[in-house]
Phi, psi and omega in degrees: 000135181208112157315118161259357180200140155235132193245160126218134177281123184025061158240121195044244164315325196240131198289294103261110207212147159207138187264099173282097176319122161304142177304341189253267216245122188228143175270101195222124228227167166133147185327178186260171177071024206239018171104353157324287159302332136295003167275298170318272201320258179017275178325319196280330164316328202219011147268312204268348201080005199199137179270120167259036207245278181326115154306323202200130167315347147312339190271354194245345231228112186285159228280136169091344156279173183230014178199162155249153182228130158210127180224141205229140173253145155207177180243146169198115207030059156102358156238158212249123165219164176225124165271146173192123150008352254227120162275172250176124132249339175255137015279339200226152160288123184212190223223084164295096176287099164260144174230096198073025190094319167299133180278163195214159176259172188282312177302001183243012177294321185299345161288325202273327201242143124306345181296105184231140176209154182239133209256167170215128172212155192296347165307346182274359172284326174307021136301339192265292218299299236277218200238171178317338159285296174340310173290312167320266190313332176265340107354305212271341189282339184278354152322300206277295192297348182259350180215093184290299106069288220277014219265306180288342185267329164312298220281305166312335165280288205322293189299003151272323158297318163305281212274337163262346166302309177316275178316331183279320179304317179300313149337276167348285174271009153256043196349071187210143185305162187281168168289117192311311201268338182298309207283344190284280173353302149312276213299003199246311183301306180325312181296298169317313191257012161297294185313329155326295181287323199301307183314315172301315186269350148319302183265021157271322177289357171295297182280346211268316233269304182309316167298278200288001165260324159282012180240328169281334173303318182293278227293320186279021168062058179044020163270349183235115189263131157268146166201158189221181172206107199279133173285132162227108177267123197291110172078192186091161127272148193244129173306188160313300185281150192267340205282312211286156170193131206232138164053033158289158157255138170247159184216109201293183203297307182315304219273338170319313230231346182266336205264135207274115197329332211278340183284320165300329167262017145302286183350307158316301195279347177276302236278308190305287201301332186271299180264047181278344189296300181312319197292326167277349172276323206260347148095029188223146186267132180246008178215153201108172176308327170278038137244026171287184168193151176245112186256124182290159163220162174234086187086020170072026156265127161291135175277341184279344170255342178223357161317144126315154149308318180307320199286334166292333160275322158341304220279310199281320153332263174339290130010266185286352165308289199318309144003254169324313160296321152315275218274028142278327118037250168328309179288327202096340207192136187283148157306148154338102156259113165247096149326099166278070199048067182234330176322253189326358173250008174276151155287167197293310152347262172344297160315308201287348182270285175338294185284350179279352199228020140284115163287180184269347144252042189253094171317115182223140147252329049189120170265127171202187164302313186188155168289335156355129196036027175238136197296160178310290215294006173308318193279303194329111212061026175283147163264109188245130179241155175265169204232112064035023215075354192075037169220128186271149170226152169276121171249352180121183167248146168262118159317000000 
């Protein structure tokens, strides 16, 4: 798979612009603030559908325009297609999809489009550092890349938690308990298509864990053993803080993947029915996969507390290799690799593990300041374009 053109139009920074891509290695150079990871984003948009920069598509939308454009040609296994975009604020902020011209709803793109890339950026260390969401989300995204399908059932829990939050925030301020059959109508969907996600993303962290366990063992020289555990907490009660949690059963990965869905969402659905009182004081859903969490180890150490910084880019390395290996998989073929200005925090060890397991007909784009500490053959045949204010120029291949 490979991007040959990229457009955007009043998007973030930039008025108009477009980039034709080298089939391999593409370069995108320039100061920090001057648009380079808009571009990456763009792409990641219309692989995901979703920003992970953006509070709101407003924020994608250039300060003074009333629409965005962003549209991509690309090839996959041998056939040419083009997706595209147009955000919207008048009359209502809204959302177009085209695939070949045709318009689409965002559940039939995962049928229609193949544009898939897998991203690596120092923001990806809040896989170690950051809190349960950060993991939850990046888990749900390598779901949708490896079973796009699964877009709608993501997309379908979020939205049942909103509309049962929606009832509690009302509860709450009519101070009165939900209506038994209203809030049951809820908990019963939470439940199925909770036990749905849970079951899937267990068994993406199933194939994930094995890879990424061999990538950190190679990068560490055989010195760092990886292991994770995904939590789904039973019962209990949860502080405030989400990260925190007093008197859970957690129920491991092994027992995740043995235990029969409807039985999980039984589970789901008790867990509800026990903290529905706390739920109308605090006007929030307090059980399900999204307050779940997946905790990484390094040597049977938590890595967000006793890791090194080296060793947490080691883990997300690994990590996002094992990715990459999965949805090429999947694909048959390889993905979009976009590198955001990571190359250079890697040391070189790191850079040499990266390129052995980047093919040679793996399109990558690689944002970064200056070339500096980036290895030769990194360079060699690179398309390198400069970045501006949100304006591209051409520099050329490195011989």
């Amino acid at each position: 798979m490979f991007v040959s053109r990229l457009t955007v139009k009043n998007f973030r920074n930039y008025q108009d612009a477009s980039l034709s891509l080298h089939p391999v290695r593409n370069l995108l150079i320039g100061d920090n603030a001057q648009g380079k990871t808009n571009l990456l984003e763009a792409i990641e948009l219309l692989c995901n559908i979703k920003s992970g920069r953006a509070a709101s598509d407003r924020d994608l939308i250039l300060a003074g325009a009333e629409s965005t454009l962003i549209e991509i040609t690309y090839v996959c296994q041998g056939i040419e297609e083009t997706v595209s975009l147009i955000l919207s604020l008048k009359p209502r902020l809204s959302r177009v999809l085209k695939v070949n011209g045709m318009k689409v709803s965002r559940s039939e793109l995962g049928g229609l489009s193949r544009l898939t890339a897998v991203s690596f950026s120092t923001r990806d260390l809040a896989l170690v550092r950051g809190g349960p969401k950060e993991r939850r989300d990046w888990l749900d995204q390598v779901l949708v890349k490896l079973r796009p399908g699964f877009a709608e059932v993501v997309g379908k829990y979020e939205k049942i938690v909103q509309q049962r939050n929606k009832l509690l925030r009302l509860c709450f301020e009519r101070g009165q308990s939900p209506d038994e059959e209203e809030i049951k109508v809820w908990d019963v969907q939470l439940a199925r298509v909770g036990a749905r996600l849970v079951k899937a993303r267990a068994a993406v962290l199933e194939k994930l864990l094995p890879q990424a366990e061999a990538n950190l063992t190679r990068v560490s020289g055989l010195k760092e053993r990886l292991s994770a555990v995904y939590l789904f907490r039973v019962r209990g009660r949860q502080t405030d803080v989400e990260e925190e949690a007093e008197e859970d059963t957690n129920l491991r990965l092994a027992e995740l993947l043995s235990i029969k869905e409807e039985d999980l969402a039984k589970r789901i659905y008790l867990n509800l029915k026990d903290r529905r009182a706390e739920e109308v004081v605090r006007k929030q859903t307090l059980t399900g996969p999204h307050r779940d969490d997946i905790v990484f180890a390094i040597n049977d150490f938590a890595a967000h507390a006793f890791a090194s910084q080296g060793q947490q880019r080691s883990l997300v390395l690994a990590l996002k290799l094992a990715e990459l290996k999965l949805v090429e998989e999947a694909l048959s073929e390889p993905p979009l690799l976009l590198l955001d200005d990571v190359l250079a925090e890697l040391d070189l060890s790191r850079q040499g593990m990266l390129m052995e397991l980047v093919k040679a007909d793996m399109q990558t784009l690689i944002t970064t300041t200056h070339l500096d500490g980036f290895r030769p053959d990194w360079l060699v045949g690179a398309q390198i374009t400069r970045v501006e204010a949100g304006v591209l120029s051409s520099v050329g291949e490195i011989g």
